[in-house]
SERO-4910 file (N, C-alpha, C, O; in steps of 0.05 Angstrom, whole numbers):
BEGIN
 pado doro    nc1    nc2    nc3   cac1   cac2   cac3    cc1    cc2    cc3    oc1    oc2    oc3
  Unk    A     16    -24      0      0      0      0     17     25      0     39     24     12
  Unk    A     10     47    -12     28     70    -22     21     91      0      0    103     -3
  Unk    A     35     96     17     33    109     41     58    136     37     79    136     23
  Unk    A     48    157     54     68    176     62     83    165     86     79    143     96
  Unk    A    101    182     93    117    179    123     99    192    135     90    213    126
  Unk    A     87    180    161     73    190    185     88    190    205    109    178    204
  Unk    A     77    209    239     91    216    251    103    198    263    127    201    269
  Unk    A     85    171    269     96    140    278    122    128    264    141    116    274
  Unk    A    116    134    237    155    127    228    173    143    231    195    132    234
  Unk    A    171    172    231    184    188    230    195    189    264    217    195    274
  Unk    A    170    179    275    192    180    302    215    151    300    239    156    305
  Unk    A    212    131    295    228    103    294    248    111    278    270    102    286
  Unk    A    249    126    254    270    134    238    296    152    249    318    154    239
  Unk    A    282    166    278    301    180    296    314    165    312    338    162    318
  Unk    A    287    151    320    302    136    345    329    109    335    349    101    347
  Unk    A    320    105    313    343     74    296    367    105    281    385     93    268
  Unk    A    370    126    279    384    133    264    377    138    244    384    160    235
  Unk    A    362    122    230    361    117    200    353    150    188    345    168    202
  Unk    A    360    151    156    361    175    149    322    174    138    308    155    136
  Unk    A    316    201    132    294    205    123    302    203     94    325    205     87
  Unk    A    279    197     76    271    192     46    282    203     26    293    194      6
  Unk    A    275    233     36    291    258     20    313    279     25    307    290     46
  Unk    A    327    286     19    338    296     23    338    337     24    315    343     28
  Unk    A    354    360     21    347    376     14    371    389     -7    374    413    -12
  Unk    A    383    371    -14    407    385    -40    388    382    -62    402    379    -82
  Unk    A    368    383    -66    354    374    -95    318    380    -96    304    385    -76
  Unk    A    312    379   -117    278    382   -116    268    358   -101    281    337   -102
  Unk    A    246    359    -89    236    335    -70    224    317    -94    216    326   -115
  Unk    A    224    287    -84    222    276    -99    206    251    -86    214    238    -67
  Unk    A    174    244   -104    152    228    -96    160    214    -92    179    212   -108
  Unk    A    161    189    -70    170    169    -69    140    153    -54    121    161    -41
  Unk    A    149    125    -65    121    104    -56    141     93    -34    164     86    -37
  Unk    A    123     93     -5    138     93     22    117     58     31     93     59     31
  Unk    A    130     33     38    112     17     40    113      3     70    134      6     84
  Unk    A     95    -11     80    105    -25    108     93    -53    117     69    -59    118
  Unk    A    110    -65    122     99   -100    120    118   -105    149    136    -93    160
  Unk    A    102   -130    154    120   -142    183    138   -163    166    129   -178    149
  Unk    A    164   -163    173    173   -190    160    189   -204    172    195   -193    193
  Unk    A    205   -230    169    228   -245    181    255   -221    172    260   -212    150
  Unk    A    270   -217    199    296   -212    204    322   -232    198    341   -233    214
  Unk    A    320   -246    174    333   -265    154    366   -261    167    374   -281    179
  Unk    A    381   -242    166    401   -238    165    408   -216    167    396   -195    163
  Unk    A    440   -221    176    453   -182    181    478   -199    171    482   -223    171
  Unk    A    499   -169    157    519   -178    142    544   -154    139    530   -133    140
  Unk    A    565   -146    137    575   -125    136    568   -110     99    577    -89     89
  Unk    A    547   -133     89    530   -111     70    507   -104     70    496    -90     52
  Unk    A    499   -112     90    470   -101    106    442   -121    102    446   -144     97
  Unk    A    423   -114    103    407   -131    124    391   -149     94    392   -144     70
  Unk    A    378   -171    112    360   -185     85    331   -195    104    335   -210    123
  Unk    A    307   -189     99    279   -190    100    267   -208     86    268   -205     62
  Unk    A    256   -224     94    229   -238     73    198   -247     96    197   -253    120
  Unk    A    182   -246     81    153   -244     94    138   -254     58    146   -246     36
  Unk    A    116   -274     64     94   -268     49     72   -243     55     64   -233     76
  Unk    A     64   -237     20     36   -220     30     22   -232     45     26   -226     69
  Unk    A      6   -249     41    -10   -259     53    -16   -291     53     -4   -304     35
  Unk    A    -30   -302     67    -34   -337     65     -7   -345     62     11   -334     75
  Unk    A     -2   -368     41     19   -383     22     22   -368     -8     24   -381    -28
  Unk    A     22   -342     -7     36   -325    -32     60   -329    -30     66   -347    -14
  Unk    A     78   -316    -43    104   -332    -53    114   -314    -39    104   -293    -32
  Unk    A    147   -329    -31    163   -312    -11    171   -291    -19    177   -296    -42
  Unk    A    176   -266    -16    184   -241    -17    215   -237     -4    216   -241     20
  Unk    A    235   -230    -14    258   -231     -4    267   -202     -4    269   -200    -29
  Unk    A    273   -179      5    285   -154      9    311   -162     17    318   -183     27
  Unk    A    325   -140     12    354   -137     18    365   -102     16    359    -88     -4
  Unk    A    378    -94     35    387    -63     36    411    -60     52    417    -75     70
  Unk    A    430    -35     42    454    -41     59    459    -28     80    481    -20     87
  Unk    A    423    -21     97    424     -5    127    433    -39    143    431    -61    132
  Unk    A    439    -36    157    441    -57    183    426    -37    210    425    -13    215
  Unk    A    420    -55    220    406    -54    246    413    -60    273    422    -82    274
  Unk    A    412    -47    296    414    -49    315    431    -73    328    419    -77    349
  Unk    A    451    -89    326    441   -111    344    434   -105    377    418   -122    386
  Unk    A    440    -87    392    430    -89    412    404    -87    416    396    -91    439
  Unk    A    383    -80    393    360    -70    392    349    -96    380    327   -103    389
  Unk    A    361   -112    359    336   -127    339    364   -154    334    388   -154    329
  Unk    A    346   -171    339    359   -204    343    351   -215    307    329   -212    296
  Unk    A    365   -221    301    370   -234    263    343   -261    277    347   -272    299
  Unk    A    325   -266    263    312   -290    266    284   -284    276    268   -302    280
  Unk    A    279   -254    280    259   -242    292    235   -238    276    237   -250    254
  Unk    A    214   -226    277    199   -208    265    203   -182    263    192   -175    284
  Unk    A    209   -165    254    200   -136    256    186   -118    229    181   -127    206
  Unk    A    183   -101    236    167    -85    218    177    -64    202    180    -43    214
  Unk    A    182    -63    185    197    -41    168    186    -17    152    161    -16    152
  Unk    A    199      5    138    182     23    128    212     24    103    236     25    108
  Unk    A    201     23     83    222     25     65    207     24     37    185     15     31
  Unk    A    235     41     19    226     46    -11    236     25    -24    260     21    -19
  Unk    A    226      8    -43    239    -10    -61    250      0    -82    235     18    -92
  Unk    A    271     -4    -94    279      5   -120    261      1   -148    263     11   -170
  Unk    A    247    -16   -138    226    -19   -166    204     -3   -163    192      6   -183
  Unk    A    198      0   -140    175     21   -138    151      5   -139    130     11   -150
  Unk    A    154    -15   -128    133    -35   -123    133    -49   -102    155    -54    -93
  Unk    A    111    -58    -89    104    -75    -65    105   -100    -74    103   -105    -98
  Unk    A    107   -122    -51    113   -152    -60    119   -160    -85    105   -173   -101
  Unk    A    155   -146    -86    175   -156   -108    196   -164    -99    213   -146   -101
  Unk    A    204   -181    -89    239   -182    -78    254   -160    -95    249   -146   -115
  Unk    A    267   -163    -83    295   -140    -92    309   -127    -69    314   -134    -46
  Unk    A    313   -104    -82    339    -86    -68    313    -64    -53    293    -56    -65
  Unk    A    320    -58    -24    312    -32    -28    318     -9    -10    343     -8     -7
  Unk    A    306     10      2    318     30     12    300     28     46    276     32     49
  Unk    A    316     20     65    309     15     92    300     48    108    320     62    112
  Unk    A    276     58    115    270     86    126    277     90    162    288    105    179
  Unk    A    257     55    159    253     53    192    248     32    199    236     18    183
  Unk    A    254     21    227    243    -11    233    238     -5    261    242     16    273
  Unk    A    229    -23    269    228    -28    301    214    -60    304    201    -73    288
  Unk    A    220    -64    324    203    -91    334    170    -99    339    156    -80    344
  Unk    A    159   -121    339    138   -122    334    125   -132    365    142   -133    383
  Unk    A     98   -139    372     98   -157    391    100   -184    391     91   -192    369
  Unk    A    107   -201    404    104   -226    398    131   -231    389    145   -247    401
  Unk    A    140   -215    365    163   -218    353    171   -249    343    191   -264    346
  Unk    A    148   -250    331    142   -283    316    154   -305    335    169   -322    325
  Unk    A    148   -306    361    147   -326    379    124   -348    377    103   -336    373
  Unk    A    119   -381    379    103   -382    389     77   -374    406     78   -366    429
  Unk    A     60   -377    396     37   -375    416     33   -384    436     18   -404    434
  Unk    A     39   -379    457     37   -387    481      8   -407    492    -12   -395    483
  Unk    A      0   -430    506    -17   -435    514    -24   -426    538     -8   -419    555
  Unk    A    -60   -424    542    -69   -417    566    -97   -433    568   -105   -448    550
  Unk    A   -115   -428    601   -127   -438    598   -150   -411    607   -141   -390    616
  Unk    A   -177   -416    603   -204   -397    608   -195   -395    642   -197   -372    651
  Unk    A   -187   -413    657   -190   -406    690   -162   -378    696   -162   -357    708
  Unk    A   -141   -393    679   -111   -381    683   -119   -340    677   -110   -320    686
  Unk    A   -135   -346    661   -136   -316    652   -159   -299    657   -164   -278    644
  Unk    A   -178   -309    681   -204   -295    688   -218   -291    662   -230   -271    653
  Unk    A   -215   -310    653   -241   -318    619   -230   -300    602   -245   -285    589
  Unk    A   -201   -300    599   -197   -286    577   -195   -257    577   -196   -244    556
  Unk    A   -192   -246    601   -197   -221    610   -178   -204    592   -157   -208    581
  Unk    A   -196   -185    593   -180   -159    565   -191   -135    561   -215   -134    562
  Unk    A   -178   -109    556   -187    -85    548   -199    -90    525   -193   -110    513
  Unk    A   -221    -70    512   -226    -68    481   -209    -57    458   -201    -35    465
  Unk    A   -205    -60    448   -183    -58    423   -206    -52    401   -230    -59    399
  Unk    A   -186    -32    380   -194    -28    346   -174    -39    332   -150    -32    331
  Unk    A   -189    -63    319   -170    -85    298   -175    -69    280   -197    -58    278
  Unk    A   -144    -61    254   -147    -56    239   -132    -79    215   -130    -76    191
  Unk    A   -127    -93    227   -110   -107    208   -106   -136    222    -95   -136    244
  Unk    A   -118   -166    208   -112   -188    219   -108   -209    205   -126   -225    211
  Unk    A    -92   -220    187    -91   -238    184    -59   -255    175    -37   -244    181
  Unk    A    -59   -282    163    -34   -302    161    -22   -296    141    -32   -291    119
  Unk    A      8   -294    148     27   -289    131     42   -316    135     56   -316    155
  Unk    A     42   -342    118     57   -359    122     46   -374    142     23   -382    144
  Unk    A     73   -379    166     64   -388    194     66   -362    221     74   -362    244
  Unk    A     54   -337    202     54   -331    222     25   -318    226     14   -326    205
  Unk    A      5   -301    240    -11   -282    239     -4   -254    252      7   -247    273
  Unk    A    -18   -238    227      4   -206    236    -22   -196    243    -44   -204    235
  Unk    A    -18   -176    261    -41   -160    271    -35   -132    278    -16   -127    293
  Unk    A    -46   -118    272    -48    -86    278    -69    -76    287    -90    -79    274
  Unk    A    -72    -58    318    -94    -51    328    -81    -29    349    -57    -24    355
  Unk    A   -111    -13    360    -96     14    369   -116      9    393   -137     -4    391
  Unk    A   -107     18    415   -122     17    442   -105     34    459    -83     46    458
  Unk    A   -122     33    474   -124     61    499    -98     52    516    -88     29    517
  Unk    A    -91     76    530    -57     73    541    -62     90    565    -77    110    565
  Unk    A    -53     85    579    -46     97    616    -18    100    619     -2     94    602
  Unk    A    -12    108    639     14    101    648     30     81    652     54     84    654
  Unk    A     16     56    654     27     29    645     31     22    625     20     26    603
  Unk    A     59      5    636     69     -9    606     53    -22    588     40    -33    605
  Unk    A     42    -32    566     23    -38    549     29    -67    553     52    -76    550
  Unk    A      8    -84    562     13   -113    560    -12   -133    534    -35   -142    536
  Unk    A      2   -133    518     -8   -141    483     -1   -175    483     22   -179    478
  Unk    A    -17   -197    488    -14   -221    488    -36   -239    465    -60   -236    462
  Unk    A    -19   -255    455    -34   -275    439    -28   -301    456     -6   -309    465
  Unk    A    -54   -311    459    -58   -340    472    -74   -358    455    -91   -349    440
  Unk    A    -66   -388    458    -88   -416    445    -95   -426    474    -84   -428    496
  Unk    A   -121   -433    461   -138   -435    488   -123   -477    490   -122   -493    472
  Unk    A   -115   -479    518    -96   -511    510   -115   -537    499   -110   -557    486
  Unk    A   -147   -523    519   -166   -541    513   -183   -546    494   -200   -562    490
  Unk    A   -170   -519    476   -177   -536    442   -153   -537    420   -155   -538    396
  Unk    A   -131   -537    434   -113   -542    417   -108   -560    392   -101   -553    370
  Unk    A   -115   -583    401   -128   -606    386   -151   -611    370   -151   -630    354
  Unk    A   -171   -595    372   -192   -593    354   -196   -584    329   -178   -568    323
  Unk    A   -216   -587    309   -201   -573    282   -212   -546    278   -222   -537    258
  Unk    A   -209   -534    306   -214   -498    315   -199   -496    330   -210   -498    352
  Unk    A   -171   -492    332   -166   -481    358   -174   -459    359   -175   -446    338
  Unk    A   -184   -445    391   -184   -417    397   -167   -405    408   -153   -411    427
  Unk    A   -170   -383    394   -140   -370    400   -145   -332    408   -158   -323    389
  Unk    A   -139   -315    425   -148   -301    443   -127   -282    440   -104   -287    444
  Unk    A   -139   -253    433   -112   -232    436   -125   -224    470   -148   -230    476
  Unk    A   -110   -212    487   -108   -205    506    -85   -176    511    -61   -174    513
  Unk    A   -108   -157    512    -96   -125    520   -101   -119    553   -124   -120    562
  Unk    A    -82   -113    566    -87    -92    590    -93   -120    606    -85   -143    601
  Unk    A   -111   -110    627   -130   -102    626   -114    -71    646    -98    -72    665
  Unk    A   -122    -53    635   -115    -21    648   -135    -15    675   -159    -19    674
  Unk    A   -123     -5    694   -135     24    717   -122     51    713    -99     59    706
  Unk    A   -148     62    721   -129     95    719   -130    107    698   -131     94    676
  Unk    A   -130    128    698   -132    148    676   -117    145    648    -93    146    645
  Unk    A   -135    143    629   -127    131    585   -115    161    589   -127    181    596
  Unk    A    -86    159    581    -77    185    567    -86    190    537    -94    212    529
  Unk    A    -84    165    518    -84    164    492    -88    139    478    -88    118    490
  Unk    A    -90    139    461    -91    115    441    -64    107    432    -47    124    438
  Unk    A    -57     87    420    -40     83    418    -38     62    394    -52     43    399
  Unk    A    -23     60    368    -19     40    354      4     18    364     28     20    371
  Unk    A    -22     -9    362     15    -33    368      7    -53    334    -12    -59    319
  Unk    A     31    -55    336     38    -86    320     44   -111    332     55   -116    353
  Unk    A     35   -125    313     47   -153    327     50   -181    307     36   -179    287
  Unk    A     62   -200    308     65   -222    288     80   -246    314    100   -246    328
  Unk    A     56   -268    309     63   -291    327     64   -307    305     58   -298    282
  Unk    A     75   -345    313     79   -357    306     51   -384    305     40   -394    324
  Unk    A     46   -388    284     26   -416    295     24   -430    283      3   -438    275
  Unk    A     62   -444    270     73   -466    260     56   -486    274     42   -503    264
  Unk    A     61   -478    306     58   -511    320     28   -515    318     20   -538    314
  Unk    A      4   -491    319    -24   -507    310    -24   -501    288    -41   -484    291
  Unk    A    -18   -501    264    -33   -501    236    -30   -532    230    -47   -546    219
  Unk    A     -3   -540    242      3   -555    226     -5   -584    238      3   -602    224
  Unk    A    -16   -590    258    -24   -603    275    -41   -619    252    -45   -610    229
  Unk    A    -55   -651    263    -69   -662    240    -99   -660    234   -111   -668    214
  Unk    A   -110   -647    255   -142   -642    266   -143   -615    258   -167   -608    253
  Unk    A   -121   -589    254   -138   -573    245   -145   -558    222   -127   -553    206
  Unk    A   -161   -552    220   -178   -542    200   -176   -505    192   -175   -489    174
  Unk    A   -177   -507    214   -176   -473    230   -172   -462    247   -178   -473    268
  Unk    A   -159   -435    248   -151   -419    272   -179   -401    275   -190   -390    255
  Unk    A   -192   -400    306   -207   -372    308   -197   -356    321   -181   -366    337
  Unk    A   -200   -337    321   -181   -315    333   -199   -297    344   -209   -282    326
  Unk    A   -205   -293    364   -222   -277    381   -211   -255    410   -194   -257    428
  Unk    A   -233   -234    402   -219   -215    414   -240   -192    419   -260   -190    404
  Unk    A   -235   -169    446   -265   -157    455   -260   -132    435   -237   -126    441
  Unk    A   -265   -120    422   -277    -97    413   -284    -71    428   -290    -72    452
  Unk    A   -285    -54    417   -291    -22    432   -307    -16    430   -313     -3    410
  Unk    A   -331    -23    456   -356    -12    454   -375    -34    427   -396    -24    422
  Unk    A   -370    -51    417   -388    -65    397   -378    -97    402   -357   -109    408
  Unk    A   -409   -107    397   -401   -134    402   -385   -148    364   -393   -142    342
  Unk    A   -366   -162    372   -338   -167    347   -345   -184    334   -367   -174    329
  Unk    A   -346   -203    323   -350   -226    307   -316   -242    315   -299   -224    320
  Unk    A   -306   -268    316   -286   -279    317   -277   -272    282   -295   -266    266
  Unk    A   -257   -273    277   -240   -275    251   -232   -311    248   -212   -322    257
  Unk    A   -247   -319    238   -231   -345    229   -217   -349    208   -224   -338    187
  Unk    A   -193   -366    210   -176   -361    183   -172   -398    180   -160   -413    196
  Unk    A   -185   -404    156   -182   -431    147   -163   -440    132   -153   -424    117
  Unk    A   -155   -463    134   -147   -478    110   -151   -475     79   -141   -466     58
  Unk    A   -168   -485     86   -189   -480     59   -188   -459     41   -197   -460     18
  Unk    A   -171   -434     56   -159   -409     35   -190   -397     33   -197   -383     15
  Unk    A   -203   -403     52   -229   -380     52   -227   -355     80   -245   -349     95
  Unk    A   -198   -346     79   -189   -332    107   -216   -300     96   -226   -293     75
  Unk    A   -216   -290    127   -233   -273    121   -221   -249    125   -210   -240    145
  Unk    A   -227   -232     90   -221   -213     85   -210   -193    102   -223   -189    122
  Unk    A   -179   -173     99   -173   -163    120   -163   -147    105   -158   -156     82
  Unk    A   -157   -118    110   -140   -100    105   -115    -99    112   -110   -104    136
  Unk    A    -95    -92     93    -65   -100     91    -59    -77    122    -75    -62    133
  Unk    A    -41    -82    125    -27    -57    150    -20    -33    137     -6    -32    117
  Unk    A    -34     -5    152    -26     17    144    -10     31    172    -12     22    195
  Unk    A      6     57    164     26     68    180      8     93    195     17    109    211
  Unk    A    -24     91    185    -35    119    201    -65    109    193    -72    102    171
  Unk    A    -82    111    215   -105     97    209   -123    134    225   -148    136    226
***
C-alpha cells in the first residue's frame, strides 16, 4: 500500500538513526513509502536481508538493503516491521531496497503461548480497534490501536490448550486489562507464530477472538481452505 511517512515512522526513523527519504540538495522527490512485518533473515557487513509473504501461502518475498540494524536492539531471526522504498517502486517484489525505519513487533514471531479460560479470568481484556488481521505464512500479523495509561502496554496472543487439538483451535488476543486514567490511544503491531497449530493433524482452523470497543466483534476465522476472512493489509496511520 502507497503510504506517506507519518509521525509514527518518522519518530522510529530517529530513534534507529536511519536517514529520512529525501533529502534537501535537490527538488523533492515522490516516493512510494511501504510497510509489512517480516522475518529478520540476516545481518551482514553488506547489510540486512527481509522476507515475509503478502499474505496466506503467496510466494516468498525476499528484500535486501545495505542499512544494518541495531544488534543491541533487533535479534537476526525475529519479526520486525519495516518502512522502506523498493527500487522498483513496487510492493511484493523481492529485490533491493531503501530501509527508512524498523522497530520490533509484539510477539516478535514467537510461538503462541498456551493458556487456559481459569488461568486468565475468561480471557480477561481491554477493548481494542483491529485494523489489520490476518496469516502471513506461519505466522498471523495484527495491527490494532487501544487506549494507554501510564502502564506499560501488555499485548498477548494465547491458544486456548483445551482446544488445541480440535479442528478450531481458539486462540485469544489479550490487552491490559488497564486502571487509571487513558492518556491516549495508541498503535501496536504484532506477528506470532502458529507453526505448531496449523500444522497439527485435526486442524482445519484458527479462530481468533478478541473484545472490541464498545461493539459486540464477530471472531476472525482463518481456514485452510484459503477461505481466510477478508482483511486490510497494515497501514502506518489509520
Amino acid at each position: 500500500m502507497k503510504k506517506t511517512l507519518t509521525a509514527f515512522m518518522l519518530t522510529l526513523a530517529v530513534i534507529l538513526g536511519l536517514t529520512s527519504c529525501n533529502t534537501n540538495d535537490g527538488p523533492e522527490v515522490n516516493e512510494n513509502y511501504f510497510l509489512d512485518i517480516v522475518n529478520y533473515e540476516a545481518d551482514s557487513p553488506t547489510g540486512s536481508t527481509f522476507t515475509f509473504r503478502r499474505q496466506g501461502d503467496s510466494e516468498l518475498i525476499t528484500l535486501t538493503c545495505p542499512q544494518r540494524l541495531s544488534a543491541n536492539d533487533f535479534k537476526v531471526g525475529t519479526r520486525v516491521i519495516i518502512n522502506y522504498v523498493p527500487e522498483s517502486g513496487k510492493q511484493y517484489v523481492s529485490g533491493p531496497v531503501r530501509l527508512v525505519a524498523a522497530a520490533n513487533v509484539e510477539g516478535r514471531g514467537e510461538a503462541i503461548p498456551r493458556a487456559t479460560k481459569a488461568e486468565t479470568d475468561d480471557w480477561a481484556s481491554d477493548g481494542i480497534t483491529v485494523h489489520a488481521l490476518f496469516r502471513s505464512g506461519n505466522f498471523i500479523n495484527l495491527q490494532f490501536t487501544g487506549a494507554l495509561g501510564a502502564q506499560k502496554a501488555v499485548v498477548k496472543m494465547l491458544v486456548d490448550s483445551e482446544t488445541i487439538d480440535s479442528d478450531t483451535p481458539e486462540v485469544y488476543i489479550i490487552y491490559g486489562p488497564y486502571t487509571g486514567v487513558v492518556d491516549h490511544t495508541y498503535m501496536f503491531y504484532g506477528s506470532w507464530s502458529i507453526a505448531d497449530i496449523w500444522n497439527r493433524p485435526n486442524c482445519k482452523a484458527i479462530r481468533i477472538n478478541f473484545k472490541g470497543m464498545g461493539t459486540v466483534i464477530s471472531p476472525v476465522t482463518i481456514a485452510k481452505s484459503g477461505s481466510d476472512t477478508p482483511s486490510r493489509p497494515l497501514e502506518a496511520n489509520i
